[in-house]
PQR file of N, CA, C, O and H, with PARSE charges and radii, in Angstrom:
ATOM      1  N   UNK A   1     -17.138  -2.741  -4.977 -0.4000 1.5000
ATOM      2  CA  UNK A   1     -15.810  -3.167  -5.364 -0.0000 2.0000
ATOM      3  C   UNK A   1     -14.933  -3.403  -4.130  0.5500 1.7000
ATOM      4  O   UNK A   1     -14.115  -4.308  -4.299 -0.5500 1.4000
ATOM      5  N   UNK A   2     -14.896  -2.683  -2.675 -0.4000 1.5000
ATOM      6  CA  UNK A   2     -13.971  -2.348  -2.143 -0.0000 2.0000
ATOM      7  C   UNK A   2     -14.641  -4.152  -0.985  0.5500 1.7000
ATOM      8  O   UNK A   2     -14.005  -4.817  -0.168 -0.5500 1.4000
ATOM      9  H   UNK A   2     -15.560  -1.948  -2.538  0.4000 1.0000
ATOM     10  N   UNK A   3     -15.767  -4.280  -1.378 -0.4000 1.5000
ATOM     11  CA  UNK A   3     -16.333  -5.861  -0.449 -0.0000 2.0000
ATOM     12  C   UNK A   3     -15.689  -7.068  -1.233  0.5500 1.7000
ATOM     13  O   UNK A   3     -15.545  -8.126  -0.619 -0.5500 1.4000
ATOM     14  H   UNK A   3     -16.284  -3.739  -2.042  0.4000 1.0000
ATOM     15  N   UNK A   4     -15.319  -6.986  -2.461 -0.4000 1.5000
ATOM     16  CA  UNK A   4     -15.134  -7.867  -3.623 -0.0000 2.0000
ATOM     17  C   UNK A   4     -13.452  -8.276  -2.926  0.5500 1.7000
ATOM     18  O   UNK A   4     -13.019  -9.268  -2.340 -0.5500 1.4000
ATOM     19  H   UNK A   4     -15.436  -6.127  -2.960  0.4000 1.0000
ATOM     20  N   UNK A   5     -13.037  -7.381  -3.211 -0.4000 1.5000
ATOM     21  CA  UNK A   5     -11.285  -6.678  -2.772 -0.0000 2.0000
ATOM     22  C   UNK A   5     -11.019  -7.486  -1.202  0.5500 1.7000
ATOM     23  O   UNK A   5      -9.943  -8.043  -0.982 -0.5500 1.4000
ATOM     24  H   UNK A   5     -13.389  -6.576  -3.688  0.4000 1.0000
ATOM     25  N   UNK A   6     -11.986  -7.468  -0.312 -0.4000 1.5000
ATOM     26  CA  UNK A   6     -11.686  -7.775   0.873 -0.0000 2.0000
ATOM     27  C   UNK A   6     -11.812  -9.009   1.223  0.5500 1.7000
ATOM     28  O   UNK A   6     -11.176  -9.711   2.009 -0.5500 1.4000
ATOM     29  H   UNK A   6     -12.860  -7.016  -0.491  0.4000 1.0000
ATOM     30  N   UNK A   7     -12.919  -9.247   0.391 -0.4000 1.5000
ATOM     31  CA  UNK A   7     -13.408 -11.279   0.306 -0.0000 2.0000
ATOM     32  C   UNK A   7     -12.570 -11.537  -0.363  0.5500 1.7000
ATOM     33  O   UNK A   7     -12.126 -12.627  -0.002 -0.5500 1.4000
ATOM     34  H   UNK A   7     -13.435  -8.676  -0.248  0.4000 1.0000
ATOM     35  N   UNK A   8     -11.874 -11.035  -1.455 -0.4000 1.5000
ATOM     36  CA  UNK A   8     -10.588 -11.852  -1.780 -0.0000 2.0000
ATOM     37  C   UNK A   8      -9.514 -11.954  -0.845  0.5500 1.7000
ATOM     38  O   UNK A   8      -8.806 -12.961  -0.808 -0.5500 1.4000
ATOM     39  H   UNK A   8     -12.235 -10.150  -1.749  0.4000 1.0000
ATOM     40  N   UNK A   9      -9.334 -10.900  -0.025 -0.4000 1.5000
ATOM     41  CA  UNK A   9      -7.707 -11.066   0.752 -0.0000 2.0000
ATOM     42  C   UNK A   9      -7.972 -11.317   2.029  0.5500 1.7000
ATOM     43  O   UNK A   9      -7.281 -11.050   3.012 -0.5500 1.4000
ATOM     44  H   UNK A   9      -9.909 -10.082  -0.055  0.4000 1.0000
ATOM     45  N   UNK A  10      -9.439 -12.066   1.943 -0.4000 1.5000
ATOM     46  CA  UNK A  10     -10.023 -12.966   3.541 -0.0000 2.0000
ATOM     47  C   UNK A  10      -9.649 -14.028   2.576  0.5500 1.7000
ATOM     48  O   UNK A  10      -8.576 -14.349   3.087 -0.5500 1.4000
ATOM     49  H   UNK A  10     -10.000 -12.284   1.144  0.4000 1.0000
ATOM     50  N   UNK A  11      -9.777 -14.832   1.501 -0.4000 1.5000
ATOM     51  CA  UNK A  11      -9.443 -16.022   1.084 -0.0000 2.0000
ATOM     52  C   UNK A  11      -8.010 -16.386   0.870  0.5500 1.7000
ATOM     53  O   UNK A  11      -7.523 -17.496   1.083 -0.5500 1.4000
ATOM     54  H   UNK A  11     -10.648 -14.571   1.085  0.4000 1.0000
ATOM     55  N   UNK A  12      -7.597 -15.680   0.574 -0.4000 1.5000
ATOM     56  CA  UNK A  12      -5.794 -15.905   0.095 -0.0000 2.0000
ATOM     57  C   UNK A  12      -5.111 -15.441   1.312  0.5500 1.7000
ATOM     58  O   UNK A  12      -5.652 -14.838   2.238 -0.5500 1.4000
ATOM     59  H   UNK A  12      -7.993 -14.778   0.401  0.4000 1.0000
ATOM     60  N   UNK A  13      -3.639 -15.840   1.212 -0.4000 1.5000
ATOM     61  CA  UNK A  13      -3.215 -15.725   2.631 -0.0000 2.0000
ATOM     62  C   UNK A  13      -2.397 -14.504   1.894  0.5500 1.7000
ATOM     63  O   UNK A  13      -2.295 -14.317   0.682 -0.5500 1.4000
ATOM     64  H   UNK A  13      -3.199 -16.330   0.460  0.4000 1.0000
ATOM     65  N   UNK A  14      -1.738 -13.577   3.175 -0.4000 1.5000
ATOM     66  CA  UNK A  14      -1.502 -12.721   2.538 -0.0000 2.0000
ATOM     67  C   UNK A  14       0.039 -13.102   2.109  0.5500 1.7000
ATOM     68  O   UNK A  14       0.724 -14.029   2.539 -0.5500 1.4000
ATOM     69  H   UNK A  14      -1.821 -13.729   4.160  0.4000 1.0000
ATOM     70  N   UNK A  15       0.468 -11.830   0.860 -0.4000 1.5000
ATOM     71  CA  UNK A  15       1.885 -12.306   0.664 -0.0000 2.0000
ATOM     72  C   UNK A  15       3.316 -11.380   1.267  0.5500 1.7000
ATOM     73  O   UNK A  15       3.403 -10.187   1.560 -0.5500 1.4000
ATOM     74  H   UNK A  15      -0.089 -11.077   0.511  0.4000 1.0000
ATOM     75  N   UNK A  16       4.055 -12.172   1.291 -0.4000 1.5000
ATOM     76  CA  UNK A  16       5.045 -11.302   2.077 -0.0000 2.0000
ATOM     77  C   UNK A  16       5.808 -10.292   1.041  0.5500 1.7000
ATOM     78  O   UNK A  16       5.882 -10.480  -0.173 -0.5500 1.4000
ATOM     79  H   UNK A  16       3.984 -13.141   1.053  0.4000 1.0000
ATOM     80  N   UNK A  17       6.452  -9.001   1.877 -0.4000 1.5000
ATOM     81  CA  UNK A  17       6.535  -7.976   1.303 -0.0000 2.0000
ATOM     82  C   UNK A  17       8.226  -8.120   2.285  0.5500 1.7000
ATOM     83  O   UNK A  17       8.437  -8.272   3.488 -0.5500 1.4000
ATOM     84  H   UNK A  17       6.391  -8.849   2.863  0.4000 1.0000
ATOM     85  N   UNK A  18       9.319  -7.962   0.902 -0.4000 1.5000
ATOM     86  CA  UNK A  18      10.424  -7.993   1.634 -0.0000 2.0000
ATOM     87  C   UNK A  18      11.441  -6.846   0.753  0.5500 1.7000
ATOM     88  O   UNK A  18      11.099  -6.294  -0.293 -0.5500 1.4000
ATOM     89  H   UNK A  18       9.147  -7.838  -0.075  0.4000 1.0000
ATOM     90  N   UNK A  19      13.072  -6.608   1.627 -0.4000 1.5000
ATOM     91  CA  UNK A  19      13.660  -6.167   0.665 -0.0000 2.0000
ATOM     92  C   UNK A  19      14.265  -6.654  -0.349  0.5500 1.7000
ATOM     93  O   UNK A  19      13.446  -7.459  -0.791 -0.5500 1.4000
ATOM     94  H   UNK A  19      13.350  -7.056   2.476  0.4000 1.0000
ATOM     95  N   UNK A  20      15.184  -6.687  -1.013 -0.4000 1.5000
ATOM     96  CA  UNK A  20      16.045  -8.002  -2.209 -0.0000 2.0000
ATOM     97  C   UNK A  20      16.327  -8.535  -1.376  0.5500 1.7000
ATOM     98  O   UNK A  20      16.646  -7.934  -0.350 -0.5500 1.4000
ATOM     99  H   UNK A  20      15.849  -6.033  -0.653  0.4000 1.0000
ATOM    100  N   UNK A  21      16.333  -9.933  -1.451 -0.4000 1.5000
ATOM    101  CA  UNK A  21      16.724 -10.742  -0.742 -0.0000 2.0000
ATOM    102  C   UNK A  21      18.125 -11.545  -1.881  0.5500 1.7000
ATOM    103  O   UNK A  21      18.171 -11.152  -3.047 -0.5500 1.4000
ATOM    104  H   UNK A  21      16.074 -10.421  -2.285  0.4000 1.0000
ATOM    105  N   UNK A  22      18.888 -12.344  -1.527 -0.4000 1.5000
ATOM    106  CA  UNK A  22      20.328 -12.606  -2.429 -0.0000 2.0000
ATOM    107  C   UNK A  22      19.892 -13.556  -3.053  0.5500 1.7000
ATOM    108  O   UNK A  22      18.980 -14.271  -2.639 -0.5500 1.4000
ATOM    109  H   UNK A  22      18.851 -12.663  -0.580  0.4000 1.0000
ATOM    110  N   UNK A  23      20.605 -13.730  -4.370 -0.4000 1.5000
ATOM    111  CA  UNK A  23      19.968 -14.647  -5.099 -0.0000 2.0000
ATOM    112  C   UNK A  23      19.622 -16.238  -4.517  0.5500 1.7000
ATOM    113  O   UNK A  23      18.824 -17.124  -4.821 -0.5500 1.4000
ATOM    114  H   UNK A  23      21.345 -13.149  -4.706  0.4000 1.0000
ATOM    115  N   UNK A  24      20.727 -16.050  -3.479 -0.4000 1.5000
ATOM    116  CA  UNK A  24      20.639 -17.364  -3.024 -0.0000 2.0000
ATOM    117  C   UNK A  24      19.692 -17.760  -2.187  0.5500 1.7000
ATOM    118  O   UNK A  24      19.555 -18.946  -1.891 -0.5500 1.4000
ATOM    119  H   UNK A  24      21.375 -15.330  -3.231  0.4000 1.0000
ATOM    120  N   UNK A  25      18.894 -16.752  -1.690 -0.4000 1.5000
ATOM    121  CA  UNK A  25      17.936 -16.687  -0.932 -0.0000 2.0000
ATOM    122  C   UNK A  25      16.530 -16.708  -1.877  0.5500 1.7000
ATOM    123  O   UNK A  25      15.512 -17.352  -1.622 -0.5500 1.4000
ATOM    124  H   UNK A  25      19.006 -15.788  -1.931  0.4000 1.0000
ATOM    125  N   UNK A  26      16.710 -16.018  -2.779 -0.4000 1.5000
ATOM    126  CA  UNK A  26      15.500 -15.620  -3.740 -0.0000 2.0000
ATOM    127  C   UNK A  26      15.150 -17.371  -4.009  0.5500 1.7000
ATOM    128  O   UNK A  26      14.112 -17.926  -3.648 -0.5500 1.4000
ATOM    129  H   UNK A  26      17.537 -15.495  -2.986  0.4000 1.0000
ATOM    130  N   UNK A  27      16.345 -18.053  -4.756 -0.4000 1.5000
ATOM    131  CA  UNK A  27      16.134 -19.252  -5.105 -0.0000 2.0000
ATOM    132  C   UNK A  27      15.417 -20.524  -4.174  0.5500 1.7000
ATOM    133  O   UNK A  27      14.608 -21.418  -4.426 -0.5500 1.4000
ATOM    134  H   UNK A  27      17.188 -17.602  -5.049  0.4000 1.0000
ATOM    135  N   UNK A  28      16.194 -20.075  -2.942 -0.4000 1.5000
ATOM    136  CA  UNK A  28      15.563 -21.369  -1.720 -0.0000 2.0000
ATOM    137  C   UNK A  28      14.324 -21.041  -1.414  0.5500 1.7000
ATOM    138  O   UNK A  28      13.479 -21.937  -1.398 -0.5500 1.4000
ATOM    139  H   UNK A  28      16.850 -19.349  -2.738  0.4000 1.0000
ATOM    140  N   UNK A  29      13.959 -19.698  -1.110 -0.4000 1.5000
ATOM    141  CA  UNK A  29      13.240 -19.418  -0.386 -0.0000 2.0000
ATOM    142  C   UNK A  29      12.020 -18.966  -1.317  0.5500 1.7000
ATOM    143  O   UNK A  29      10.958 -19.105  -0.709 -0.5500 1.4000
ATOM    144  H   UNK A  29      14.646 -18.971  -1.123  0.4000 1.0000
ATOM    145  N   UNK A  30      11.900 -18.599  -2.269 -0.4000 1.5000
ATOM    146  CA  UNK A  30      10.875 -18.412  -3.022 -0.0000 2.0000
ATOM    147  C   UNK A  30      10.725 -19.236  -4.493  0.5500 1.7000
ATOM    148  O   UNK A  30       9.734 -19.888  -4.824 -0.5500 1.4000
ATOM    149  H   UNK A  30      12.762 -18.487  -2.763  0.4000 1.0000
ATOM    150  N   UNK A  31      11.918 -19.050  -5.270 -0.4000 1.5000
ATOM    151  CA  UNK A  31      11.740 -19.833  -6.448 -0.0000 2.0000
ATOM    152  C   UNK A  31      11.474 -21.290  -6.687  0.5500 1.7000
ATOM    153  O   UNK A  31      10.807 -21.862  -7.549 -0.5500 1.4000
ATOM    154  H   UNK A  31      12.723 -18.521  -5.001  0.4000 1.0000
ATOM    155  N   UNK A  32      12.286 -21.785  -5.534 -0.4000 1.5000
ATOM    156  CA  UNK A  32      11.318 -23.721  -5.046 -0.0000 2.0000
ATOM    157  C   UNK A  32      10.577 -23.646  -4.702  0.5500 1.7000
ATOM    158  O   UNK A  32       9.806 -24.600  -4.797 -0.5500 1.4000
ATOM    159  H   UNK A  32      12.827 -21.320  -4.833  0.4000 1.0000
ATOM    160  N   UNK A  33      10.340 -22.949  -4.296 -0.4000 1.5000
ATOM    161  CA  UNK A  33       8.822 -23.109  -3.413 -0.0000 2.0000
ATOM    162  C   UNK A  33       7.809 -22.933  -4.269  0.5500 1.7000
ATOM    163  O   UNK A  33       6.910 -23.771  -4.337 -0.5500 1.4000
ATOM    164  H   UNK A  33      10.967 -22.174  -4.220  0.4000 1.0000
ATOM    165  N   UNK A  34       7.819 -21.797  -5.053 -0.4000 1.5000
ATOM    166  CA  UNK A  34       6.608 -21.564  -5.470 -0.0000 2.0000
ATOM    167  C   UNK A  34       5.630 -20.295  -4.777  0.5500 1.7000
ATOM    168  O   UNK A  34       4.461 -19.954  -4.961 -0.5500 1.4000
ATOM    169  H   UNK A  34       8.550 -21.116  -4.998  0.4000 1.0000
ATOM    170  N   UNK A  35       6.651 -19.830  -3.958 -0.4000 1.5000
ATOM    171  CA  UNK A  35       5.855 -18.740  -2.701 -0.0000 2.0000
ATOM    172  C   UNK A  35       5.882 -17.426  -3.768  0.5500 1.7000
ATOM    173  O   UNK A  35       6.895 -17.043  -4.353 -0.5500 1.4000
ATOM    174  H   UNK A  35       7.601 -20.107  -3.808  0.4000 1.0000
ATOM    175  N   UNK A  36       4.792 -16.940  -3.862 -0.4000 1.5000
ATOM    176  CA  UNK A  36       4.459 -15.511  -4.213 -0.0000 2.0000
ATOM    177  C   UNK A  36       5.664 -14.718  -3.425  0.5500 1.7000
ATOM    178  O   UNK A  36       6.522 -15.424  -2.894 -0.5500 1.4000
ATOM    179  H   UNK A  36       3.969 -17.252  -3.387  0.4000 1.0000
ATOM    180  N   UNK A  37       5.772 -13.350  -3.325 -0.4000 1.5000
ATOM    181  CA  UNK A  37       6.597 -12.508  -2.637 -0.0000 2.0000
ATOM    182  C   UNK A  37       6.591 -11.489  -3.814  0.5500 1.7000
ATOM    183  O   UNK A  37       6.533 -11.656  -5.033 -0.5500 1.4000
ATOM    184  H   UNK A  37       5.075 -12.776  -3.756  0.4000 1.0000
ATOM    185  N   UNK A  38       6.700  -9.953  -2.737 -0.4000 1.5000
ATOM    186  CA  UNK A  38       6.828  -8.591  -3.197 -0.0000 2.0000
ATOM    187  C   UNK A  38       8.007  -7.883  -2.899  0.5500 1.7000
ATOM    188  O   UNK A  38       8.244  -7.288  -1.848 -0.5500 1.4000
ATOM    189  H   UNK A  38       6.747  -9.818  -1.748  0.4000 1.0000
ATOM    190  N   UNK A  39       8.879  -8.004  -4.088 -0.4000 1.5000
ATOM    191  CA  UNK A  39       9.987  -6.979  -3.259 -0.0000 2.0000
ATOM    192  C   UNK A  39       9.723  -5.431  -3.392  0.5500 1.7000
ATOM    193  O   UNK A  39       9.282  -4.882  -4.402 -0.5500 1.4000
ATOM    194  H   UNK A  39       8.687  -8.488  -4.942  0.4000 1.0000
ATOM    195  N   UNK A  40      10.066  -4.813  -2.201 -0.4000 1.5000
ATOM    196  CA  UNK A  40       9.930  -3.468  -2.211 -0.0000 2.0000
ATOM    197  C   UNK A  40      11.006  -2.581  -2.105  0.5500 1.7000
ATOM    198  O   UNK A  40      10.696  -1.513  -1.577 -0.5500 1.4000
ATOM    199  H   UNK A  40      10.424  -5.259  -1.381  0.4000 1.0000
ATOM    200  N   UNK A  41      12.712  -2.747  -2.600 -0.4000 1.5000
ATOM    201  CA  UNK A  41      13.378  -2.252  -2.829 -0.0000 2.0000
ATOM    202  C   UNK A  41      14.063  -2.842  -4.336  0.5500 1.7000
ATOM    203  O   UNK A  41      15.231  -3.228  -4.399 -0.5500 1.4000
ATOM    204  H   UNK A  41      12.963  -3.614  -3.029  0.4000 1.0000
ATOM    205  N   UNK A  42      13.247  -2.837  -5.359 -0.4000 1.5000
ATOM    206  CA  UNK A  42      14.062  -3.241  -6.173 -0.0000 2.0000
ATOM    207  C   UNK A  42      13.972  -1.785  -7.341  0.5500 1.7000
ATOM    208  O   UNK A  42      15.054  -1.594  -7.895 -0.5500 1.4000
ATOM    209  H   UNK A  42      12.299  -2.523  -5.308  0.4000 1.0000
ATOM    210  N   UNK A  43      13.369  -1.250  -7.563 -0.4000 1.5000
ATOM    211  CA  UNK A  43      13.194  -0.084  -8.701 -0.0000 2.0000
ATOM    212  C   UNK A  43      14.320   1.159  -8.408  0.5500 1.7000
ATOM    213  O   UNK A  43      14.988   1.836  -9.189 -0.5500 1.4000
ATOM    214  H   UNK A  43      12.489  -1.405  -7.113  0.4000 1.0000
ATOM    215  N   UNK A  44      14.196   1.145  -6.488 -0.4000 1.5000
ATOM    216  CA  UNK A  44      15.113   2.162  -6.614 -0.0000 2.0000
ATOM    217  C   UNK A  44      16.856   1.732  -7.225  0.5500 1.7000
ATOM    218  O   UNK A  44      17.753   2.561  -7.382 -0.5500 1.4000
ATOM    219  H   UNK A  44      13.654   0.595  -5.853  0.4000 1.0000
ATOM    220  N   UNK A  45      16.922   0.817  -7.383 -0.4000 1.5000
ATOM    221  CA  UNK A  45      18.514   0.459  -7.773 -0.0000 2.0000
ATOM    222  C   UNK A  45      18.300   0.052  -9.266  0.5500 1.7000
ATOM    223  O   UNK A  45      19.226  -0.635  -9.698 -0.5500 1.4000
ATOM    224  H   UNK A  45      16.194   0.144  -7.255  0.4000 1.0000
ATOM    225  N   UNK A  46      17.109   0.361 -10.325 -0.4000 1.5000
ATOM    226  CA  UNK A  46      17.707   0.445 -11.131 -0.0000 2.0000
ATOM    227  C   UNK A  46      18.143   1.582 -11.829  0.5500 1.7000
ATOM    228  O   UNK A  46      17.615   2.689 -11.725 -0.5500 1.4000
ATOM    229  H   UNK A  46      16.357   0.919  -9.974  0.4000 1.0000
ATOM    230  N   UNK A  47      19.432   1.219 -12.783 -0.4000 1.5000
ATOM    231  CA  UNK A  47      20.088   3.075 -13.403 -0.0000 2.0000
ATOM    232  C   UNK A  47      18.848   4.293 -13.790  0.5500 1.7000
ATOM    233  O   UNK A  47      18.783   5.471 -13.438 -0.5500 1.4000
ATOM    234  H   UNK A  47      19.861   0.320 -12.868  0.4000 1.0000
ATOM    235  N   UNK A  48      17.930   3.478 -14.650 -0.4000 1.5000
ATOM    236  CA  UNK A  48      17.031   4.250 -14.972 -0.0000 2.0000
ATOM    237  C   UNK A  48      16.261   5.099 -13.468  0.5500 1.7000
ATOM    238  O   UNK A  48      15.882   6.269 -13.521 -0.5500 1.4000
ATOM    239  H   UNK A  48      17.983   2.522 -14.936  0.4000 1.0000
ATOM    240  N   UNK A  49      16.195   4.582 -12.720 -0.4000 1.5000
ATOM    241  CA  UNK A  49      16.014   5.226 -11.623 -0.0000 2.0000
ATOM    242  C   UNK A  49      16.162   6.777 -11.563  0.5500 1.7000
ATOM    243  O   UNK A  49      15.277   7.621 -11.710 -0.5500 1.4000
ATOM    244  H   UNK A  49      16.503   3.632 -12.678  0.4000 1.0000
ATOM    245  N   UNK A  50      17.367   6.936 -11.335 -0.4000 1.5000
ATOM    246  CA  UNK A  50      18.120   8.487 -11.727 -0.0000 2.0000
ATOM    247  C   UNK A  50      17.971   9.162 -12.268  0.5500 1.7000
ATOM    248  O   UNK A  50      17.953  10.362 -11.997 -0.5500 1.4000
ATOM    249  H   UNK A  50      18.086   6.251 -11.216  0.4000 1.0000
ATOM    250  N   UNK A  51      17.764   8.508 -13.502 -0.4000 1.5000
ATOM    251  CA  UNK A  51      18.226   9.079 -14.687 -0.0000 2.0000
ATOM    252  C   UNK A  51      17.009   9.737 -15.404  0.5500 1.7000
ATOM    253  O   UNK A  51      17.073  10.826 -15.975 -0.5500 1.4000
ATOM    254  H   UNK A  51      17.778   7.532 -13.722  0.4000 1.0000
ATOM    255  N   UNK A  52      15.960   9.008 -15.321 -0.4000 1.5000
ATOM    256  CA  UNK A  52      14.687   9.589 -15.829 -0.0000 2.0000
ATOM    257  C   UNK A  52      13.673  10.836 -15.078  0.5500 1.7000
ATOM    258  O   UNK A  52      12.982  10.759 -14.063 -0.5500 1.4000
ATOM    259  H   UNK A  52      15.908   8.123 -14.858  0.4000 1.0000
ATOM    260  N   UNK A  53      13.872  11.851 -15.912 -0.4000 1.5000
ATOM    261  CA  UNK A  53      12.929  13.305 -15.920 -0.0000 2.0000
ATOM    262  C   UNK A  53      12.155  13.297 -16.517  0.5500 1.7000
ATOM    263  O   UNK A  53      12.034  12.333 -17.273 -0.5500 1.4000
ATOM    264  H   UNK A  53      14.434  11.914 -16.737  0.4000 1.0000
ATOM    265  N   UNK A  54      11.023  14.521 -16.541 -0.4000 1.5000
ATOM    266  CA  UNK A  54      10.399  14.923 -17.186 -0.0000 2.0000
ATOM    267  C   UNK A  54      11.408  15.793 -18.553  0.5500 1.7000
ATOM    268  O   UNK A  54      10.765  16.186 -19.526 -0.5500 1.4000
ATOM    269  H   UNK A  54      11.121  15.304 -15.927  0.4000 1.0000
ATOM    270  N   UNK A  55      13.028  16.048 -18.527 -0.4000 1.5000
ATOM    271  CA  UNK A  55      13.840  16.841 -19.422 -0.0000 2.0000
ATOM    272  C   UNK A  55      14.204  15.542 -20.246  0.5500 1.7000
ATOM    273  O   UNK A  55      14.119  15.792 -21.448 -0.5500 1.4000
ATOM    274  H   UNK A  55      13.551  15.728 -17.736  0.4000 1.0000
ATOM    275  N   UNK A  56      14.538  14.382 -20.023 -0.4000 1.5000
ATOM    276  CA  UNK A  56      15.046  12.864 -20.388 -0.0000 2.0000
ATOM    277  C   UNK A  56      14.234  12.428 -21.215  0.5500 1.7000
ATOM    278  O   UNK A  56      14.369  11.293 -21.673 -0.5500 1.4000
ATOM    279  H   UNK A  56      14.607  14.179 -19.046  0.4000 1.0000
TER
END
């Protein structure tokens, strides 16, 4: 599995990993385009964030 995994991400280019970027940015820069992208600050800002326990 872990050769399968690697021949795939030798074929695809890799994708970029950013923070939120502004909508206005989201739009130019990824939504015309068509560019994949990972944001990696978006979960912590939502409410549920906080708010959810194991007591919740």
């Amino acid at each position: 599995m872990n050769r399968l995994r690697g021949a795939l991400r030798a074929m695809s280019p890799a994708i970029e990993r950013v923070g939120l970027p502004s909508p206005r940015e989201f739009l130019a820069r990824y939504w015309s385009t068509g560019t994949p992208v990972i944001f990696t600050d978006v979960v912590p800002r939502w409410p549920a964030f906080s708010r959810w326990s194991p007591a919740f």
